[in-house]
N, C-alpha and C positions, 0 to 999 in steps of 0.2 A: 748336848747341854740345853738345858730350857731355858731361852732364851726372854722369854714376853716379860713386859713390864706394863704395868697397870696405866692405864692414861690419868691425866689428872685434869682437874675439871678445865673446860674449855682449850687445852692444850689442841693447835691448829699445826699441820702438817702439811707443808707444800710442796707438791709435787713439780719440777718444773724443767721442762725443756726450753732450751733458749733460744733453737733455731726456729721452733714454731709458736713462740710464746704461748707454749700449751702451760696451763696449772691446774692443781687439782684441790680442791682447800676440803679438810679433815677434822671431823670438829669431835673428840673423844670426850666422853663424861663419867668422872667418876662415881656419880650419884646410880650410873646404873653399874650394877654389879654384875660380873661375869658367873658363868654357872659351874661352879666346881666340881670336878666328878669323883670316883670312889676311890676308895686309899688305895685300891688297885690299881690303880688307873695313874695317880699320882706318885706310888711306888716307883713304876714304871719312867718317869719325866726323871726322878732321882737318880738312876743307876743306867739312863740309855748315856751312852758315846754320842760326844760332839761329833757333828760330819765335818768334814771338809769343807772349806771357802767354794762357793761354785766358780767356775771358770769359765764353761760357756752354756748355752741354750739350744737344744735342739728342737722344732719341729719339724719332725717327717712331712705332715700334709702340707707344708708349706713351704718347704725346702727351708727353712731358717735355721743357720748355723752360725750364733752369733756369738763374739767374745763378751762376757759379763763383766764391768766395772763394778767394784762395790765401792760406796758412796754415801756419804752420811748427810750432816744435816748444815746448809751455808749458812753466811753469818744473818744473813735475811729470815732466816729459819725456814726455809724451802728446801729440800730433797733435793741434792744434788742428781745432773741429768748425767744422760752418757756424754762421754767426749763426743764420739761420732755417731754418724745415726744411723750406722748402720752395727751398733753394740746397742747391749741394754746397760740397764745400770737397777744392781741390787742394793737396797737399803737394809744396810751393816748392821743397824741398832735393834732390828728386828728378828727374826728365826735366819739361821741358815736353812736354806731347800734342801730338803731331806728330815729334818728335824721336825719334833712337835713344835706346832705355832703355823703363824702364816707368814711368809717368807712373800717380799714384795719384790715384781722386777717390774722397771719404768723402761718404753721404750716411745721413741718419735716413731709419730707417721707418718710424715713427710718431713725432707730438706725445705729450702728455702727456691721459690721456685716450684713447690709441688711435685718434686722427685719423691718418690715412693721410699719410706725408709723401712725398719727392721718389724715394725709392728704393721706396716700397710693394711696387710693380709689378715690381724687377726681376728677379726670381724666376723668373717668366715668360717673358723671354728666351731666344731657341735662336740654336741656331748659323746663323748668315749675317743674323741681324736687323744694320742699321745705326745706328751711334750716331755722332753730328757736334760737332766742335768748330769754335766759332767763337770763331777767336783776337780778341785785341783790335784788330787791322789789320783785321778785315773776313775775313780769309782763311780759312779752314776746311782741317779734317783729316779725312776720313772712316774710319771703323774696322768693322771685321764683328766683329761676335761667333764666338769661337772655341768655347767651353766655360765651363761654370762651374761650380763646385765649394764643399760646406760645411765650414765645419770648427768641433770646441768650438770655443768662445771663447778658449782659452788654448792653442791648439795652431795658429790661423794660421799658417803656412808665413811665414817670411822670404824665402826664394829667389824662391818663385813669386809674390809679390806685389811686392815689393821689387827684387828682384836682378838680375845683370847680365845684359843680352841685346844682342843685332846688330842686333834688329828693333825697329819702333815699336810699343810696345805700347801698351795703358790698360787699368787694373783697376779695377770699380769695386768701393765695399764697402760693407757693409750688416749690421746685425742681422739674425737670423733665430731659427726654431727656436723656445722656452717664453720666456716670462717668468717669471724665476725673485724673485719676490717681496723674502724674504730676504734675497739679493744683490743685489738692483737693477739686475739685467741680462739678458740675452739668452741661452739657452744656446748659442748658435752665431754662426757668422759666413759670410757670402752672398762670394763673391768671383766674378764675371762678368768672363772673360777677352777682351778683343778685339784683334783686329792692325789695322796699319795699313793702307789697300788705294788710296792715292792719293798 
């Protein structure tokens, strides 16, 4: 099922972990307009099968086998985090993985204390590693890493993490960068682009 919904102008999305006061703020505009493709192509987004909820995240090169919370929006209007940090947490409102759209999974990089959590590692990541979704049916989506890219903390891209596309994507997202004491947070933000290849 196609799940994407248009942003509306200045509509902010926060990202947010609580054990390492990581956030991510997301500023969507609707004044830019997404690029529609051909009735082909759209036909297609009509008549594909919803996938399955995902349930967990595999990466091979990382050993990361984590259970996925899906997670929608708190009363703060921030992106609900994972329970624990060593699960991710998918955002519900958006594509399921597998599906056309891009499908968002948020994880901590560290506990509290500097214990290494479920995204420690993904920094590490290059282009063509594989990352695997096992929906809740049992069925699986395989993904390659495309690219990945940092940004401040307050300057994450809306379009390219959020926004609308033809293809199956996943992003995943993470702290990175200093710990900025004062603030209680991250100076940046990890975004690992992958497509869908199955």
């Amino acid at each position: 099922m196609f799940r994407y919904k248009f942003a509306l102008v200045f509509i902010f999305i926060m990202l947010s972990f609580a054990t390492s006061a990581c956030q991510v703020t997301l500023l969507g505009d609707a004044n830019h307009a997404p690029t529609i493709g051909s009735v082909h192509e759209l036909a297609a987004l009509a008549t594909s099968a919803p996938a399955s909820p995902p349930a967990r995240l595999k990466i091979p090169r990382l050993d990361v086998d984590a259970s996925i919370e899906s997670v929608g929006l708190a009363d703060n209007g921030s992106m609900g985090a994972p329970t624990y940090v060593e699960d991710v947490a998918w955002y519900n409102r958006g594509a399921i993985p597998g599906e056309i759209g891009k499908a968002v999974l948020a994880g901590h990089l560290d506990a509290i204390g500097g214990v290494p959590a479920v995204f420690y590692r993904i920094g590490s990541l290059q282009a063509g590693d594989s990352v695997i979704i096992v929906h809740a049916d049992g069925t699986e989506s395989h993904f390659e890493v495309t690219h990945k890219n940092t940004y401040p903390y307050t300057e994450t891209p809306f379009d390219e993490v959020f926004g609308f596309t033809l293809q199956s994507e996943l992003n995943l997202i993470t702290c990175t960068g200093s710990w900025n004491r004062s603030a209680q947070n991250y100076t940046n933000r990890l975004v690992v682009f992958t497509r869908k290849v199955n």
